[in-house]
N, C-alpha and C positions, 0 to 999 in steps of 0.2 A: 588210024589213031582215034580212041574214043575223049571226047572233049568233054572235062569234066568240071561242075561249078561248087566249090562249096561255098555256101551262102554263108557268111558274117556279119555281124554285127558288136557294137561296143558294149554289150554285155557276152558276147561269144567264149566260149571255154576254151583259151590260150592251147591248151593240151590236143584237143580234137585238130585244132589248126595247123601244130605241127606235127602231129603222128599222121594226117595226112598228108601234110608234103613231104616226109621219111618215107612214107607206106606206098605209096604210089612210084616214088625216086626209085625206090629198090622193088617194086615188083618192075619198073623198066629196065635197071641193072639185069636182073632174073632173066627176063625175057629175052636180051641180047647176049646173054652167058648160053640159052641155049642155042639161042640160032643168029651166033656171031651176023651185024652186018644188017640185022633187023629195025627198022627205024622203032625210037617209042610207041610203046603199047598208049601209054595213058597223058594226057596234055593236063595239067591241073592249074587253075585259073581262082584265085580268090576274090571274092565279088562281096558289096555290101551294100546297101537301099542308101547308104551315107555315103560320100567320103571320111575313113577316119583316119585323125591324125593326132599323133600326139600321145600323151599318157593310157594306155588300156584298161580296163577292170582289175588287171592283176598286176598291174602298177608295171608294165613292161610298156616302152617307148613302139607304138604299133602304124605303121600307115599303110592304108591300103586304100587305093585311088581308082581302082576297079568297080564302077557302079552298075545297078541295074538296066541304064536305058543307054543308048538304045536297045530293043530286047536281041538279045542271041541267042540261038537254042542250043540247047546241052545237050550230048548224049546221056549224062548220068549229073544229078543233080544230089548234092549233099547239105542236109542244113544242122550247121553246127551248134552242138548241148549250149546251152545258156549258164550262165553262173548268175546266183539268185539266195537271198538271205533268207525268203519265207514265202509260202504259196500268197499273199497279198502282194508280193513283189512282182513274184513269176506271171500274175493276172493282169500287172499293169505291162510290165511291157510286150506280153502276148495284146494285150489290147492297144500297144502305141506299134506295132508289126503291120500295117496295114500294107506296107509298100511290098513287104520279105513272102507276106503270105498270098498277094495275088500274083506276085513273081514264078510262086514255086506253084500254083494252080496252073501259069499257062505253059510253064516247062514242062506239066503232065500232060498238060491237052496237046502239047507238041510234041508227044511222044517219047518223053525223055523218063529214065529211070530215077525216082525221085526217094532218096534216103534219108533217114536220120538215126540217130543213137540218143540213148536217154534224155534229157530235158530237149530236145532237138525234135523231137517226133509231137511236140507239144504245136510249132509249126505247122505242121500237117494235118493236123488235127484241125489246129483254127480254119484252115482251108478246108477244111470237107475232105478231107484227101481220103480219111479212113474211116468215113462213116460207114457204117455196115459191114466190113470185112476186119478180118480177124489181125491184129496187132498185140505189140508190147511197148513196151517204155522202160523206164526205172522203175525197179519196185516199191520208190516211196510215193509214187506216184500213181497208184490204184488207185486211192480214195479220190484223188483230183480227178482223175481222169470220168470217172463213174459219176461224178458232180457235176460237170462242167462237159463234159463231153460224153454222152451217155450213149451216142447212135453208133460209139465206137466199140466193136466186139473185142474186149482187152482180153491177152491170157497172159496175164503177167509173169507165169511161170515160167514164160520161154525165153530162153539169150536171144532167139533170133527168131523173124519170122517174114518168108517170103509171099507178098501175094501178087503175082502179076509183074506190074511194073513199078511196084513200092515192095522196101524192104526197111521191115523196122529191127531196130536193137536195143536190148536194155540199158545196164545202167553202167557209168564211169568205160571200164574196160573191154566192155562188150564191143566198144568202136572197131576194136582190131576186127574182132569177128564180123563185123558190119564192113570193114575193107577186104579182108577174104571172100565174102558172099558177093561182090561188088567183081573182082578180078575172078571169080568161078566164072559167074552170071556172063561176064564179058571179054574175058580171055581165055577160059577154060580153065577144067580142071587138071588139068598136069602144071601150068604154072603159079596157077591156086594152091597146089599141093605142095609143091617146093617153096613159096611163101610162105606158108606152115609151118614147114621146118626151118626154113630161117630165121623166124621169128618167134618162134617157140609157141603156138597158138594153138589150144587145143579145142579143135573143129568139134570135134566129138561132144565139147561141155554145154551141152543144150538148155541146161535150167539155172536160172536164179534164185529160184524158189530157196535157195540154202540159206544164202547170201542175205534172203530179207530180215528186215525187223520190223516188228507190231509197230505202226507209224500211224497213232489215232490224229483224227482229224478232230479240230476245236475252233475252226474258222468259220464258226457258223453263226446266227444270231438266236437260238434256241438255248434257252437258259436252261431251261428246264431236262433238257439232254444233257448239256453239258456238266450238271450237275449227277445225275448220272452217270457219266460215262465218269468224272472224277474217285463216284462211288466204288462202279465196279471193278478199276485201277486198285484203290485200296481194298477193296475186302473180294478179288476173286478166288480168295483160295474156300471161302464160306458155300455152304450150298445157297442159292440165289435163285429165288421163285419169282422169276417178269411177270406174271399177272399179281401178285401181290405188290410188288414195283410198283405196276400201273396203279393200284387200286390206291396205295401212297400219295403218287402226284395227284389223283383226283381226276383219272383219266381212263377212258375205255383200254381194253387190251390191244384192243385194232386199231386204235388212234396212238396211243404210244409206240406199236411197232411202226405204224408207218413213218410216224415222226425222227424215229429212232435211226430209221434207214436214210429218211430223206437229210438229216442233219451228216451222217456220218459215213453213208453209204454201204451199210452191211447194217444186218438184225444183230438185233442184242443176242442171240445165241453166236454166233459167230464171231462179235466182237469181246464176247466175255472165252470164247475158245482162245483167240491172237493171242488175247492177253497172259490165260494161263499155259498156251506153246513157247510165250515168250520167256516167261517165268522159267519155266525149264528149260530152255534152251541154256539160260543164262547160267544156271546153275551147274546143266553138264559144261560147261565152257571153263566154269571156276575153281569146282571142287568135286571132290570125289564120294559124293554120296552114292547112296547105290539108289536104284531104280526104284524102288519100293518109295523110301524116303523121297524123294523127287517128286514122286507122284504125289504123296501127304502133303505136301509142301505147295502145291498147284493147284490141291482138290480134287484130284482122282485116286480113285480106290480101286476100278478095273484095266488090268495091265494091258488087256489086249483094244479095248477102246482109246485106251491113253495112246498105247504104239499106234492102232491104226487112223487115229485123228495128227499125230505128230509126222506120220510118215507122207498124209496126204498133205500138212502147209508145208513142210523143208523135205520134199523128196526124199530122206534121207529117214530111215532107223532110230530109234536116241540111241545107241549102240556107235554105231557108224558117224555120227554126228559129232560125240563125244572125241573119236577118234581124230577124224577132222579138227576140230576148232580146240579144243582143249588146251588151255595156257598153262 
């Protein structure tokens, strides 16, 4: 039986908490459907640096009396998304985490497989857990992450991503996929695969990249950027010369880009592209202009820079995308 912790607290995401106690119940259902007679596959334990009791963040009556000490080791360790109003929010209580984050550092160094799913992976993060190696998170969370935690190889593109004995997942829904890769990794794949299907989960759907939105960052103290970046919100559909920019605020070229990246975590060529894939996006999504118009409309005039810049942020075609999301 593998002994499983997912880690809590009083701002934890009600949802993550109980789609893992469903998720784990019925992949032990699963596993004694095939080999009647089989004790549970998975023990699931909920644990918090607190005791809490009483009213929740989501206004549900919660107790959970399971604390971190004395230490036990986990076979597989889970630290559940946070629910959080604004990246100032998300900063303080990853900064008031001191007890949850060297919790889930000695449950690595004891060997234990250590997960999370979108705001959850922010955890592991503060821990060192994924400096240097290659991770995800929620996609609105590229710019935070590139801020604040910079030694972490993000590829935001990915729903899921395995290294070792950490497994990260994106954002909201992705959890399921984060309890599938959890029952592959540890029970195999034939009762990973029947969990699949009974839950309707498609393993196959590897990118988020679709799913995201241009989510600029303004939590910074650079006025001067942010005045900027205000700019190029409103006028990117104009053709827009950054060294004439610079030479406006009264600033080197090299010293406004750096400033640019450092306030916001991408170059102003990049962040003036989000804006205008997001433009369009939004457009195929609402109405039925045709592609030509769409592009006027964003500031591109060559159709195969436009597609091959659109297909590398949302994986997807503006063709095929339209398809998808179109209301």
């Amino acid at each position: 039986m593998k002994k499983i912790y997912l880690l809590a607290t009083d701002i934890s995401s009600m949802p993550n908490i109980c789609t893992a106690i469903d998720l784990f119940s019925t992949a032990n259902i699963l596993c004694n459907m095939q080999s009647p007679g089989t004790p549970p596959m998975f023990e699931l334990k909920i644990v918090a640096p607190d005791k809490i009791s009483g009213t929740y963040c989501n206004g549900l009556d919660v107790s959970i009396n399971n604390g971190l000490k004395p230490f036990e080791k986990a076979d597989i360790v889970i630290a559940a998304g946070f629910i959080y109003r604004n990246i100032a929010e998300l900063v303080e209580k990853v900064q008031n985490s001191e007890k949850s984050v060297n919790w889930l550092r000695r449950q690595y160094e004891s060997e234990a497989i250590v997960c999370a799913a979108c705001s959850g992976t922010v955890l592991l993060a503060e821990a060192k857990l994924l400096d240097n190696i290659t991770t995800t998170t929620s996609w609105w969370l590229d710019d935070f992450y590139r801020k604040h935690y910079p030694k972490v190889k993000l590829n935001i593109d990915q729903m899921l991503v395995e290294h070792n004995r950490i497994i990260t997942a994106g954002a909201a829904t992705s959890f399921f996929n984060l309890i599938h890769a959890i029952i592959k990794k540890t029970a195999g794949s034939q009762l990973a695969l029947t969990y699949s299907k009974m839950m309707l989960i498609d393993v196959n759907k590897r990118s988020q990249a679709q799913y995201a939105m241009h989510n600029p960052v303004f939590d910074h103290s650079d006025n001067m950027i942010a005045n900027v970046q205000l700019y190029l919100n409103k006028h990117f559909q104009n053709k827009i010369d950054i060294k004439k920019m610079a030479s406006h605020h009264a600033v080197s070229y090299r010293t406004f880009i750096r400033r640019f990246a450092k306030a916001t975590g991408v170059s102003p060529t990049k962040y003036l592209q989000r804006i205008k894939i997001e433009a369009a996006k939004s457009l195929l999504e609402t109405s039925d202009l045709n592609m030509d118009s769409i592009m006027e409309r964003v500031g591109y005039s060559d159709p195969a820079s436009f597609s091959q810049l659109f297909k590398k942020i949302t994986q997807l075609t503006p063709t095929a995308y339209r398809k998808k999301f179109l209301q």
